[in-house]
C-alpha positions in Angstrom: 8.9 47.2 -46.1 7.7 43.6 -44.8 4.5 42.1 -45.7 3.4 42.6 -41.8 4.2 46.4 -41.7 2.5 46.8 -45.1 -0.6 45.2 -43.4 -0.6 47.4 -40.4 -1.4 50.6 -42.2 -4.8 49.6 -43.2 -6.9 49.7 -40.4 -8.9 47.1 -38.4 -12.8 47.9 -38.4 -15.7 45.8 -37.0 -17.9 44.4 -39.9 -21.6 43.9 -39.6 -21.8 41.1 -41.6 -19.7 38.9 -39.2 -22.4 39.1 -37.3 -24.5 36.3 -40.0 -21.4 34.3 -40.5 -22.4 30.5 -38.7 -19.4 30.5 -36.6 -19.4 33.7 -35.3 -23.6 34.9 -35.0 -23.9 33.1 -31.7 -21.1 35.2 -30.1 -19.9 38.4 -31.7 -21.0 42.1 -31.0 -19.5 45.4 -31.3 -17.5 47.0 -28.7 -19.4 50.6 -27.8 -17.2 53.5 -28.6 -14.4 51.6 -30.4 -14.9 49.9 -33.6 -11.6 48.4 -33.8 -12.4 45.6 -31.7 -15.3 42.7 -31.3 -16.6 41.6 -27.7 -17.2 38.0 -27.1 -20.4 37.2 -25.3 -19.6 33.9 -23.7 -16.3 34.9 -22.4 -16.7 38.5 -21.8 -13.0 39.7 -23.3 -12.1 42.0 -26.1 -10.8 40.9 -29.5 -8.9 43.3 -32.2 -11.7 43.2 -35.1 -9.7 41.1 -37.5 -10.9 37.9 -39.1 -8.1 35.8 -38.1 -7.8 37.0 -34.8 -11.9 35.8 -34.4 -11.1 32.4 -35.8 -8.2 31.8 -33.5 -10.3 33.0 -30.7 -13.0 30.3 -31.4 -10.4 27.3 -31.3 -9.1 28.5 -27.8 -9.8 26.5 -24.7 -11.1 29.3 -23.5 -14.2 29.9 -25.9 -15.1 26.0 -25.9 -15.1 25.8 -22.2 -17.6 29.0 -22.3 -19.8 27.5 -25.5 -22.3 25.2 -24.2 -25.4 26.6 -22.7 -25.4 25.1 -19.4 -21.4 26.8 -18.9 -21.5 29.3 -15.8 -20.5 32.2 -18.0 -23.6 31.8 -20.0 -25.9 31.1 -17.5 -25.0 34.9 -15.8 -26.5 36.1 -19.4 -30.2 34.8 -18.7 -30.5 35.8 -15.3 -28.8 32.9 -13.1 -26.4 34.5 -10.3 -23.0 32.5 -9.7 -22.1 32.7 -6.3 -18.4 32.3 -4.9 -18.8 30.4 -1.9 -16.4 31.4 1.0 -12.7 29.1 1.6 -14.8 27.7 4.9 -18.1 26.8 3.8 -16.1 25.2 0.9 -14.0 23.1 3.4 -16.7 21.8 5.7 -18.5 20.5 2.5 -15.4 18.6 2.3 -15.4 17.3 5.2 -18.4 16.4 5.2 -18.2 14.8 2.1 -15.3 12.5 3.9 -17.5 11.4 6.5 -19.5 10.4 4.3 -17.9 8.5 2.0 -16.1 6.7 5.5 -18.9 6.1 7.6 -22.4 5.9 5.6 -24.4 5.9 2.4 -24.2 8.7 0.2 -27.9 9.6 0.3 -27.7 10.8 4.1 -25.9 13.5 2.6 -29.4 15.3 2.0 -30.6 15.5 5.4 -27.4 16.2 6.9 -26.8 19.0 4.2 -30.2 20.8 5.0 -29.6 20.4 8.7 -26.2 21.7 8.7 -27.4 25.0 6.8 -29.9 25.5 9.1 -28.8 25.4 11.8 -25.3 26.7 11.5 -24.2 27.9 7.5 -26.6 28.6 5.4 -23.6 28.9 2.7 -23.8 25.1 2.6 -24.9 23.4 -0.4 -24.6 19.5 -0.4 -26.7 17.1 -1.5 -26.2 13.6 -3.4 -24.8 14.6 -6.8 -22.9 17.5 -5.6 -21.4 14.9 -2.6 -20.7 12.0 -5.4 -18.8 14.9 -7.3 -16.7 15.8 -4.3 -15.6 12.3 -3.5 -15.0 11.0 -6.9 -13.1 13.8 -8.7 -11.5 15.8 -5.3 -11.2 13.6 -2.6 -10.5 10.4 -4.2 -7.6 11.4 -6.2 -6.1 13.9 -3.2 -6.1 10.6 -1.1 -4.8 8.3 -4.1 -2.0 10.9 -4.5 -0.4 10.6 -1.1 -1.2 7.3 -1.2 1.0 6.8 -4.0 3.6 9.3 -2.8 3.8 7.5 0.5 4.1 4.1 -1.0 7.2 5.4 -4.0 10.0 5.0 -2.1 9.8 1.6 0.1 8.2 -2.2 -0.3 5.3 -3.6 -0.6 2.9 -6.2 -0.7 -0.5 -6.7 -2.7 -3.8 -8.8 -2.1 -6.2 -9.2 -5.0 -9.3 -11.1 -5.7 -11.6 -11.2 -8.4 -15.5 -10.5 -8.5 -18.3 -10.3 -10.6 -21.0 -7.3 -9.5 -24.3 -7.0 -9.9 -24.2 -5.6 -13.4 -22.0 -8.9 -14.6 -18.9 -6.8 -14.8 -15.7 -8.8 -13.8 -13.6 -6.5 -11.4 -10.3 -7.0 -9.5 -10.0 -5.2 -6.1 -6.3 -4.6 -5.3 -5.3 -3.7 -1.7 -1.9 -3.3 -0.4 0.2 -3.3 2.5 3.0 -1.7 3.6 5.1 0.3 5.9 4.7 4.1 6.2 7.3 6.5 7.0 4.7 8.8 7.4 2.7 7.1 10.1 5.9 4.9 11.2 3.4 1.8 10.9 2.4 -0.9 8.8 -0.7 0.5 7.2 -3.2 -2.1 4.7 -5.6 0.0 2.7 -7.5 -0.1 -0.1 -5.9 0.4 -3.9 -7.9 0.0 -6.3 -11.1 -1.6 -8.3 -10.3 -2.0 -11.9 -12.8 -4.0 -14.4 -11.2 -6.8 -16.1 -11.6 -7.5 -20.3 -11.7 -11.5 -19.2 -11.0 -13.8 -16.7 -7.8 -15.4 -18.1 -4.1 -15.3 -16.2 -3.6 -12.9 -19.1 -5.9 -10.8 -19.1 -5.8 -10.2 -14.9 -2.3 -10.0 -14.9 -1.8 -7.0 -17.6 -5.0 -5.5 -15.8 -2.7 -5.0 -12.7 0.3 -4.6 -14.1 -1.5 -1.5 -16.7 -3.2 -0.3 -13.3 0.4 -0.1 -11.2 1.6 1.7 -14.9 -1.2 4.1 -13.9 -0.5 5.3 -10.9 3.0 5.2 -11.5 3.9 2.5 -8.8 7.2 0.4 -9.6 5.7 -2.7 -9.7 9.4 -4.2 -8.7 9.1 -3.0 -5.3 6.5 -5.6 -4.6 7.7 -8.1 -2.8 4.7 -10.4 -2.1 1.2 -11.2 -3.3 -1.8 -12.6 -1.9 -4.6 -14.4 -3.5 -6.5 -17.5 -3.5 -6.0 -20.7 -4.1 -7.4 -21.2 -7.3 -5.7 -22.5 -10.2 -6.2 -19.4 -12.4 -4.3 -17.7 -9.7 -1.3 -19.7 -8.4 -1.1 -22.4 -10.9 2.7 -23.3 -12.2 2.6 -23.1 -15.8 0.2 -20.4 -16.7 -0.9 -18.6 -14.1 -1.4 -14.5 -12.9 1.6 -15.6 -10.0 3.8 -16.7 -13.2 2.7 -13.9 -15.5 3.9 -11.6 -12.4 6.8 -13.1 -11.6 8.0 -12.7 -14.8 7.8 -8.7 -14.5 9.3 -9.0 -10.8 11.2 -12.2 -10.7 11.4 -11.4 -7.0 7.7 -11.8 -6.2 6.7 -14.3 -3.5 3.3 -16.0 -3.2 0.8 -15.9 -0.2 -2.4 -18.3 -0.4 -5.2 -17.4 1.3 -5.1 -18.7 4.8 -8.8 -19.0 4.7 -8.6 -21.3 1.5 -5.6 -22.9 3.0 -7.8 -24.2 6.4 -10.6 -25.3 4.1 -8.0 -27.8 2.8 -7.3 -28.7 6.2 -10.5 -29.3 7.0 -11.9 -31.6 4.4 -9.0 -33.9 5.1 -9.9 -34.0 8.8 -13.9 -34.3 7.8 -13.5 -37.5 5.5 -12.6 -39.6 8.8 -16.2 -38.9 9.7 -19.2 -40.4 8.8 -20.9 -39.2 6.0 -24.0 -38.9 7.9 -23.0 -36.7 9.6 -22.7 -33.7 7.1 -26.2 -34.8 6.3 -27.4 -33.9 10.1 -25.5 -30.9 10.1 -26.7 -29.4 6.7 -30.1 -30.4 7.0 -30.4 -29.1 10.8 -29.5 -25.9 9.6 -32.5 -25.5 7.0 -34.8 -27.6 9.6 -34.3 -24.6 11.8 -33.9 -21.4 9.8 -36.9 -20.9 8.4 -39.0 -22.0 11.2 -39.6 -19.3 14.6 -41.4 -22.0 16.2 -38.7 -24.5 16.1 -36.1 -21.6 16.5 -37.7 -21.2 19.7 -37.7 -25.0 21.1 -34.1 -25.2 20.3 -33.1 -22.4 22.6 -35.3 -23.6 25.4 -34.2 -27.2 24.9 -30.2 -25.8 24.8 -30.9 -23.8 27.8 -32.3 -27.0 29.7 -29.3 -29.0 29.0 -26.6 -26.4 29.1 -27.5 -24.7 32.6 -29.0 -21.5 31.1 -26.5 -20.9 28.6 -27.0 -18.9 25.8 -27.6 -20.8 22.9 -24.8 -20.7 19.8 -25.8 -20.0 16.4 -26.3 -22.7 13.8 -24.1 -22.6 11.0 -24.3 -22.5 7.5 -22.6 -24.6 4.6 -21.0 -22.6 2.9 -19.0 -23.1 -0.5 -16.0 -24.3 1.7 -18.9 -26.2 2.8 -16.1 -28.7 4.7 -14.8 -25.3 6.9 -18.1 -25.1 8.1 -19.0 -28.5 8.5 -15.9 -28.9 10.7 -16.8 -25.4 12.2 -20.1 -27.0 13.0 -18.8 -30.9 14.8 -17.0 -28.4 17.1 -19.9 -26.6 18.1 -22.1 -29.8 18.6 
């Protein structure tokens, strides 16, 4: 006789004292009218009253998932009703959770929740957390999914640019551009905002490369790549172009247009007088902060321009020789 048919003779019975035992106390009772078995309180099933079969049960996914106080299984047990909300209240939440997240802020959510129960489901149950929870963990990878399925089989091009938030965090946004064989158009959408671990070539380039690893995007099939002009970027020894290039030696490099004009324009500028970016960039802050003067100047423009409207003063910016050339045109 095996050692596993000798052990089934003896009988299975549900001991009291497993009941003190740390690991099973919070969980275990007896099964009315059948002592061969223990009931689970958190996940309401049946167990054969055997010692191994209760430590195997507490080491399921099952029985972790159903531990923790706030879980919906325990929750039932003090007096909290789970409700199964119906297939269509469940898909208007989500589209209302997309027009959210495509036309306004999040926290418009509440007063467009309420309203929407009350005047048409009551079902409905959306505010700001439950909204943020929708977009980031079903929407957002639904949408990154056919994205990425769309995008497997054909060519494509990338634009990235790095930023620093609010919080000091370096990011790099990633969007990319390509045709669809689904849409039967050239389509440029968002990809992707990944934070970076420095601002080195290095350290951008394996941040894209690890992101494209990711979503599981052949990085080969790019055939272009847009960025700035800086030298961090599309420098010839070391940069995040050269780093790339070596992973897809077919890459190609497209600078900024916008980057590429400012060029343009400082080399037009210096034939200028120097003065002259003094007039413009202190006639700007002579006038901005200043309704009185704000107000002079259109009357004034209007007088000597026939009634025209009067066009907006311009700002130096960083490219401060862009808008310094934007500016002699408009004078």
């Amino acid at each position: 006789m095996s050692k596993k048919n000798a052990w089934a003779k003896y009988g299975k019975r549900y001991r009291q004292q497993w009941e003190k035992l740390p690991n099973f106390k919070m969980w275990i009772q007896p099964v009315v009218g059948d002592d061969s078995k223990a009931m689970c309180k958190f996940c309401k099933c049946e167990i054969r009253a055997h010692h191994g079969d209760l430590l195997q049960h507490v080491n399921t996914e099952k029985h972790k998932r159903n531990s923790p106080i706030c879980s919906s299984m325990r929750l039932t047990d003090i007096g909290v009703s789970r409700t199964v909300r119906s297939a269509k209240t469940r898909e208007q939440e989500l589209k209302y959770a997309c027009f959210i997240v495509c036309h306004c802020a999040i926290s418009t959510i509440d007063h467009l929740g309420e309203m929407t129960a009350a005047l048409h489901n009551q079902e409905i149950k959306l505010h700001r957390t439950k909204c943020r929870a929708l977009i980031c963990n079903v929407i957002a990878p639904c949408f990154t999914e056919d994205l990425v399925k769309d995008i497997s089989k054909v060519s494509f091009s990338l634009i990235i640019d790095e930023s620093t938030d609010i919080s000091c965090t370096k990011q790099l946004c990633i969007m990319i551009r390509y045709f669809s064989c689904r849409f039967s158009r050239i389509i440029t959408t968002f990809l992707g905002l990944i934070d970076l671990q420095g601002e080195t070539a290095d350290a951008i380039a394996s941040s894209l490369l690890d992101f494209s690893k990711l979503l599981k995007i052949d990085f080969k099939n790019c055939v272009g790549i847009g960025t700035d002009g800086c030298n961090v970027m599309v420098g010839k020894h070391n940069s995040v172009y050269t780093k790339l290039k070596q992973a897809n030696p077919n890459l190609q490099l497209v600078k900024c247009i916008c980057h590429s004009l400012q060029l343009c324009a400082s080399k037009a500028v210096e034939s200028l007088p120097r003065c002259l970016e003094f007039l413009v960039g202190r006639t700007y802050s002579w006038f901005s902060h200043s309704a009185q003067r704000q107000r002079k100047y259109k009357s004034l423009f209007r007088i000597m321009n026939d009634g025209q409207d009067p066009l907006q003063l311009v700002q130096l910016s960083n490219t401060r020789w862009l808008s310094l050339y934007n500016a002699v045109n408009v004078f």
